[in-house]
C-alpha positions in Angstrom: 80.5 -62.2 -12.0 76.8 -63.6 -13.2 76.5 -64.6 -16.5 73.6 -61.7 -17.2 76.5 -59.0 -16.0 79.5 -61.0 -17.6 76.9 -60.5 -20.9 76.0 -56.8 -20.2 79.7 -56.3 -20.1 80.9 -57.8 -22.7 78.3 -56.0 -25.1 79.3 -52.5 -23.1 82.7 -53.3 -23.7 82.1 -53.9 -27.9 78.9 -52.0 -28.9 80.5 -47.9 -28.0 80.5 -46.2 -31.2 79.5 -49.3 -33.8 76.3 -49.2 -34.8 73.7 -52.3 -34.8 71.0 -54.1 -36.9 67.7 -54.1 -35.2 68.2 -58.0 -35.5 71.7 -57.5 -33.9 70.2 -55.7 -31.0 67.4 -58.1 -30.5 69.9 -60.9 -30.3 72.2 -59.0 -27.7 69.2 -57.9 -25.5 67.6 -61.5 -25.4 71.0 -62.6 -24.0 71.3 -59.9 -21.1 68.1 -59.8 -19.8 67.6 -59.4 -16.6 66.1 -61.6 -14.4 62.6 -62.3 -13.4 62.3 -63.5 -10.4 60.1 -61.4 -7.7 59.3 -58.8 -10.8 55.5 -57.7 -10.7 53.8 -60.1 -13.5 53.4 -56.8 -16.1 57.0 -55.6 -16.3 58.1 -59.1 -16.4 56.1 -60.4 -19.0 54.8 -57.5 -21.2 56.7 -54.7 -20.4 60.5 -56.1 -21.1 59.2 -58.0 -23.7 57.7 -54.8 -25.9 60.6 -52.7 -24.5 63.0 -54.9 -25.9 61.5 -53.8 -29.2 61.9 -50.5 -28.6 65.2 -50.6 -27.8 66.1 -52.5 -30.8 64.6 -50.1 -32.7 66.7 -47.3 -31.4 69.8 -48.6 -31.5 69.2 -49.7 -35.5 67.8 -46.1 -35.9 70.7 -44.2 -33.4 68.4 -43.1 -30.9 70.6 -42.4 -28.0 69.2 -43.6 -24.3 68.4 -39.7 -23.1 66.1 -39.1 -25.9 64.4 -42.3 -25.2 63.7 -41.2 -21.3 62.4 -38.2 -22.7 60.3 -39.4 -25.4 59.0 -41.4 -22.4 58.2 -38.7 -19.8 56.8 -37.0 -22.8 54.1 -39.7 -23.8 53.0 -40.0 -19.6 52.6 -36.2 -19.8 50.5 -36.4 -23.0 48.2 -38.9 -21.1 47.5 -37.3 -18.2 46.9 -33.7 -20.5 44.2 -35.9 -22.1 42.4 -36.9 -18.7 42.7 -33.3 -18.3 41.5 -31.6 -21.4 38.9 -34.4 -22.1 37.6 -34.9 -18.5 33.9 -34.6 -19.8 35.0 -37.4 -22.8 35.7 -39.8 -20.5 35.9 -42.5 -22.8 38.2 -41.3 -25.2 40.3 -39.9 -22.5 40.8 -42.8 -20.3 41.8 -45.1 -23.4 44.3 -42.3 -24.6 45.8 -41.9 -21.5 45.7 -45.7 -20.4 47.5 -46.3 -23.7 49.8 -43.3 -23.5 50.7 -43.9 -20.0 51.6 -47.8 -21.4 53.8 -46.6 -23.9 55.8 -44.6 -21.6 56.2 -47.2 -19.2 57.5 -49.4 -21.9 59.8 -46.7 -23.2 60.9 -45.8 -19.5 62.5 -49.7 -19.2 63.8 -48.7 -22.7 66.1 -46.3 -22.0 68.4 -48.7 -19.8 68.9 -51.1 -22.7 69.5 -48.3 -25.0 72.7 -47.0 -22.7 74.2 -50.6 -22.3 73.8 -51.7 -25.8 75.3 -48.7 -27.0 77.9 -48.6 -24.5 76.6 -44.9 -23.5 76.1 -45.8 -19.4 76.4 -42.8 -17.4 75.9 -41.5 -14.0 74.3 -38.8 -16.1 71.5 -40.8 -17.4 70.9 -42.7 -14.4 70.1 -39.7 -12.7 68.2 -38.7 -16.0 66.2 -41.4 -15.3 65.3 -41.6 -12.1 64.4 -37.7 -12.3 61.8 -37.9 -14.6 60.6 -41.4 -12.8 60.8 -39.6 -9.6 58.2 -36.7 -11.4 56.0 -39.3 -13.2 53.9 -41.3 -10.7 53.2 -38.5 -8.4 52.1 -36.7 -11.5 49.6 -39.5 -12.2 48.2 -39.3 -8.7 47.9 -35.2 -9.0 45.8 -35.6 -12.5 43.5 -38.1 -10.5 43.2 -35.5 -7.5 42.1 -33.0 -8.9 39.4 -34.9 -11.4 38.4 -35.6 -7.9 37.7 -32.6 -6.9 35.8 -31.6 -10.4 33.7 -34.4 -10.0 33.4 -34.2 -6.2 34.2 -37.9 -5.4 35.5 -37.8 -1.8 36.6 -41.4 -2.3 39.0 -40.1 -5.2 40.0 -37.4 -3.5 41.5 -39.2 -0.1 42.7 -41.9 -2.3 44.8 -39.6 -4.3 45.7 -37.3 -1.9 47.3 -40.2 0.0 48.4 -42.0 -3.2 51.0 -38.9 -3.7 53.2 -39.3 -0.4 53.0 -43.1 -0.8 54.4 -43.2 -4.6 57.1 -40.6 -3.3 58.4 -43.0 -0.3 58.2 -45.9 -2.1 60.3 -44.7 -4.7 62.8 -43.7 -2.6 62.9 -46.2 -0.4 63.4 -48.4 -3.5 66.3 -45.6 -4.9 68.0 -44.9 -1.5 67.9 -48.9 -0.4 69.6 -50.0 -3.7 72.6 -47.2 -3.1 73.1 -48.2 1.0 73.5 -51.6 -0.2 76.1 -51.1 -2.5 78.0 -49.0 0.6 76.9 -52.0 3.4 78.0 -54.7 1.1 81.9 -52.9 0.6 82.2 -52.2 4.3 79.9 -54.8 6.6 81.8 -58.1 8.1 80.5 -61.3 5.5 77.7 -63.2 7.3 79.0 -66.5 5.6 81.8 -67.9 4.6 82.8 -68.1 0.4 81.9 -71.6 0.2 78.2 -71.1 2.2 77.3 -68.1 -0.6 76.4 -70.6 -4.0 73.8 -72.6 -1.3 72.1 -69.6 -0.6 72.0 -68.0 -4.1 70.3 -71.6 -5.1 67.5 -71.0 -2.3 64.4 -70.6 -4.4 62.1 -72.5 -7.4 60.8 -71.1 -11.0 57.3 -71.6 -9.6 58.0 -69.5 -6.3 59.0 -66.7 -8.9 56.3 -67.0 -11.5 53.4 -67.0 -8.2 55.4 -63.8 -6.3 54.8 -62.0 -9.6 51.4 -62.6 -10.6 51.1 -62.0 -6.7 52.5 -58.6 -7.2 50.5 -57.6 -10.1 48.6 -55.0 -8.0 52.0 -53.1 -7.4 53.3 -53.1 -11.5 53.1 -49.5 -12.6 51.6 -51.3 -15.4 48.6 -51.9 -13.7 48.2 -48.4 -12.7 48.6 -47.2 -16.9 45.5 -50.0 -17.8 43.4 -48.8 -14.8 42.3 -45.5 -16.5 40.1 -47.9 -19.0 37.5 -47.9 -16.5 38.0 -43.4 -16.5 34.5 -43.6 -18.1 33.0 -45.0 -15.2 33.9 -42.7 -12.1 32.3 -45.0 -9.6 34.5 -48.1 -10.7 37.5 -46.1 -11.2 37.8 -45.2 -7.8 36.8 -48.2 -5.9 39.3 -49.9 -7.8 42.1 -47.0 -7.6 41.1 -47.1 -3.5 41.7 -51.1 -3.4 45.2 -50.3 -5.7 46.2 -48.1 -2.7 45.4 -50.3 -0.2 47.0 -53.0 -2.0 50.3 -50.8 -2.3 50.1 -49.2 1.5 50.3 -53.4 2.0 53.4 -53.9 0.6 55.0 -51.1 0.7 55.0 -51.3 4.6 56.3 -55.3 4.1 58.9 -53.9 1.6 60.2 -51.2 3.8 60.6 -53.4 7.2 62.2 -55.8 5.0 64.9 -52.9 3.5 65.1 -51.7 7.0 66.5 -54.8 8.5 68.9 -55.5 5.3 70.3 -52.1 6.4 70.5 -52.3 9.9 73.7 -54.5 9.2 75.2 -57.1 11.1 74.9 -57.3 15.0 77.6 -58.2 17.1 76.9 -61.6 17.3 77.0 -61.8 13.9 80.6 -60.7 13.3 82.3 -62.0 17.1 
């Protein structure tokens, strides 16, 4: 076992029902976090980082981990209802819902934390959670459509209209992937032998990890929230939402022939 998963359950195995300082929490969450490597530059370095306030906070104040996913979806919701309701305020509305839209992104890496300080893990709220993740991106791409279609920009239209199918694959490529995995690592032959496996886990620098994620930076959800500072200029907005699609279509075709191949599983010369 790693020494991030030996952590995470140790503080399962002592943290159900006992309650926790915000200080206590902070110290336990700094110890199991998770690592960073090949995580989009945002989440890694903002995101965790205000989420394991968050987190901290409700522990100390006995927020359980479902209320936090909610109190998440709810603040994304609330953002997109004010690029709605204030689509001819475009300034105010863009900085509300790029700021709301943050705040439930943080909340959303939240909830995790929450469940395995607490010792509350459950199928239950992992499916919680990717339920209402599975809802909120599309959702963002559906408030942008059809601002598109008040305002008439054709670019923001297409854009958005294609946006929606590729948020839904890519999440479930990501979702699905992570599941097979789990089944092809119980059942497929071993590639290598035991003593061949700590070689390969070394493979890799800091610096490779710290470039792959500012590299990724275009594909953090993060990016996505902070775009909708430049609402107030339509013309921006959707030149920069078209290159963010682009950018994404780009990756998530690399990222899917790379899942694809991981879960084709061994060939037969691999396991004569």
């Amino acid at each position: 076992m790693s020494g991030s998963r030996a952590t995470l359950a140790a503080v399962e195995s002592t943290t159900a029902d006992t309650s926790m300082t915000f200080a206590e929490a902070w110290a336990t969450i700094g110890a199991a976090q998770k690592p960073g490597d090949g995580v989009p530059a945002y989440t890694r370095w903002v995101n965790r980082r205000a989420a394991r306030v968050v987190a901290s906070a409700a522990v100390a104040t006995g927020v359980g981990p479902n209320a936090v996913s909610f109190i998440s979806f709810g603040l994304s919701l609330a953002g997109l209802g004010a690029l709605l309701a204030l689509h001819s305020q475009t300034v105010i509305a863009g900085a509300l819902a790029a700021v709301l839209l943050a705040l439930g992104y943080v909340l959303d890496s939240a909830d995790g934390q929450v469940a395995r300080l607490t010792g509350r893990s459950s199928k239950q709220g992992e499916w919680l959670d990717h339920l209402l993740d599975a809802a909120r991106v599309p959702a963002i791409h559906v408030t942008v459509l059809l601002v598109a279609m008040w305002s008439g920009s054709t670019l923001g239209m297409v854009t958005a209209a294609l946006f929606v199918p590729l948020a839904a694959a890519q999440f479930m490529s990501q979702i699905l992937a992570e599941q097979l995995r789990k089944d092809l690592r119980r059942t497929a032959v071993r590639r290598w032998t035991p003593t061949e496996a700590p070689a390969r886990v070394a493979q890799g620098s800091p610096r490779r990890g710290t470039l792959q994620s500012i590299f990724l930076l275009p594909t953090d959800t993060g990016a996505l929230c902070w775009l909708f500072l430049a609402w107030a200029w339509p013309p921006l907005f959707f030149a920069l939402y078209a290159l963010l699609f682009a950018t994404n279509a780009v990756h998530a075709a690399v990222s899917m022939r790379r899942r694809a191949l991981e879960l084709a599983g061994p060939t037969r010369k691999d396991v004569r």
